[in-house]
C-alpha positions in Angstrom: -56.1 13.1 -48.2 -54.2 12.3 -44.8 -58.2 12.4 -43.4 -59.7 9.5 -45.3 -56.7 7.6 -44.1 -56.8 7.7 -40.9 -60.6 7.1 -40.8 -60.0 4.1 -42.9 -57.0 2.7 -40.8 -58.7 3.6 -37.9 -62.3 1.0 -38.8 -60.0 -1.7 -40.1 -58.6 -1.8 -36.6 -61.9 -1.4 -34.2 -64.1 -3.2 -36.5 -62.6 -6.6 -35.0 -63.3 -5.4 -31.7 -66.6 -4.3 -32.3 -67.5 -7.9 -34.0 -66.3 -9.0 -31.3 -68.1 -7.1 -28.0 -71.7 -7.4 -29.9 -71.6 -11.2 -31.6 -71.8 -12.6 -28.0 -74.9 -10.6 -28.1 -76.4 -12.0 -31.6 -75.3 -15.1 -31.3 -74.5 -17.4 -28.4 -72.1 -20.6 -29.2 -73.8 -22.6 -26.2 -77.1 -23.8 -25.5 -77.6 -22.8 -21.6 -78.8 -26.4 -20.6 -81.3 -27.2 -17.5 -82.0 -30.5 -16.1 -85.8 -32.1 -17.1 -86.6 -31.0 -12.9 -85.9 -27.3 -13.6 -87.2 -26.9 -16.6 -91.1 -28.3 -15.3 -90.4 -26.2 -11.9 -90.1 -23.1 -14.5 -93.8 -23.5 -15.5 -93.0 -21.5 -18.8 -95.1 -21.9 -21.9 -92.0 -22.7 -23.8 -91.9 -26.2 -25.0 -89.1 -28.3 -23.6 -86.8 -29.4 -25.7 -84.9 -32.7 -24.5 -81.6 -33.9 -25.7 -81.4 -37.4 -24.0 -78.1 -39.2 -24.3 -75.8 -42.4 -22.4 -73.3 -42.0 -20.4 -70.5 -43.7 -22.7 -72.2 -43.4 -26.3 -69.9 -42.2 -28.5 -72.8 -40.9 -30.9 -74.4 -38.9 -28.4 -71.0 -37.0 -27.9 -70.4 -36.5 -31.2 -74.0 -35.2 -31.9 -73.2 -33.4 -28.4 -70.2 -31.6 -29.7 -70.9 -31.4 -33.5 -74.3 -30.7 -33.4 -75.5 -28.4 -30.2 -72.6 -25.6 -30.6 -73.8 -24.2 -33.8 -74.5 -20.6 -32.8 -78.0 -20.4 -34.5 -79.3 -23.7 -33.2 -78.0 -22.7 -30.0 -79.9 -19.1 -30.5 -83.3 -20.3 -31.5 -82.9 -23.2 -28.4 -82.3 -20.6 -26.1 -85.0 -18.1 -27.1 -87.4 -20.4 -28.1 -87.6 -23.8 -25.7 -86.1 -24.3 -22.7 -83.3 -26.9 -23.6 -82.8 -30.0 -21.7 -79.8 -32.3 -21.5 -80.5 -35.8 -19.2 -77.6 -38.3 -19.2 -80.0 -41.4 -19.0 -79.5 -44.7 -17.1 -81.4 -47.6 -18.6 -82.5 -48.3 -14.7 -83.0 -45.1 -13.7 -85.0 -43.5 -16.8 -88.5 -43.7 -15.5 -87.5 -41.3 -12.6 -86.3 -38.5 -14.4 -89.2 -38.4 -16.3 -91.6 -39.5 -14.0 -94.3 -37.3 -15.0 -94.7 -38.4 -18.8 -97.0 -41.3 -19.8 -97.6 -43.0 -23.5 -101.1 -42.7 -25.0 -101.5 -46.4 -23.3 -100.8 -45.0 -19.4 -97.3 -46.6 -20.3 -94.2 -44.6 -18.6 -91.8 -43.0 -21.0 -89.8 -45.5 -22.6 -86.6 -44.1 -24.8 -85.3 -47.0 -27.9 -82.5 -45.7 -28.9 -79.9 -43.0 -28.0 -79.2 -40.3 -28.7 -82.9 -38.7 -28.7 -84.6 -35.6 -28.7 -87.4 -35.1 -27.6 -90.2 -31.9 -27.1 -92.7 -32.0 -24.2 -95.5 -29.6 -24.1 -97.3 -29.9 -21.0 -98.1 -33.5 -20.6 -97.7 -34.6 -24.2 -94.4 -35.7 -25.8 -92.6 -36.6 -28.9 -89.6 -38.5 -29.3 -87.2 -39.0 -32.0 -84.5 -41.8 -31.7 -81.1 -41.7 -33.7 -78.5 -38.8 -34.4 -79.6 -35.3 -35.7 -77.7 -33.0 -37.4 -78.1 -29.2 -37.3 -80.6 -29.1 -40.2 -82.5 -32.1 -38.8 -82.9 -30.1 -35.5 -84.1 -27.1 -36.6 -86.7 -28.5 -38.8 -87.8 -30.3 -36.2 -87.8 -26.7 -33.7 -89.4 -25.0 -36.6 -92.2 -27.6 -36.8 -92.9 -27.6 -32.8 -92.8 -23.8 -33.0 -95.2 -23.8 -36.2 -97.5 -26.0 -34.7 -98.1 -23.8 -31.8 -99.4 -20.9 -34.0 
């Protein structure tokens, strides 16, 4: 009887700690963020995944904080794209993304913030406005079907 007990007493107590050394492992709380420069230097076949935002938008920093620590957005980021965050300055824009062009030879022009956008080799898709976790994902899930 004493037996039992202890083995009972004994997984109460180290199941926490085992939760606790392997979900760092499953899931990750943070997306491990490159700038727009890295990510092309990679030369991965991974799309990139662009989170643009302005410095001072409220909106963008709550989609920032709300949105991008969910540990399974963060996973499927992570494994699946590499994820880029660009703090954009109205002035400046057309430098960090030098290399992208609309179907008109235009350079990349964001209208609203905060965006996302996913670049795959010289093509891009951009999607104004905030996105929640859901939003995001079927928006991953669609890049990542495509490419099948």
């Amino acid at each position: 009887m004493k037996k039992p007990f202890i083995v009972i007493v004994a997984a109460l107590i180290l199941l926490p700690s085992l939760y606790a050394a392997i979900s760092p492992v499953l899931y990750t709380s943070e997306v491990k963020w490159y700038s727009y420069k890295e990510a092309r230097a990679m030369n991965s076949n991974k799309p990139i995944f662009v989170f643009a935002k302005m410095r001072f938008c409220n909106t963008c920093a709550a989609m920032e904080k709300a949105e991008f620590t969910n540990p399974v957005l963060a996973k499927n980021l992570n494994k699946h794209f590499i994820p880029v965050k660009e703090t954009i300055n109205f002035a400046l824009s057309s430098f960090v993304f030098d290399d992208l062009k609309d179907e008109n030879g235009e350079q990349l022009a964001f209208k609203g913030f905060p965006s996302v956008m996913i670049v795959q080799g010289d093509k891009y898709a951009i999607s104004n406005g905030y996105k929640n976790v859901e939003q995001l994902q079927a928006l991953l899930n669609q890049t990542l079907n495509a490419q099948l």
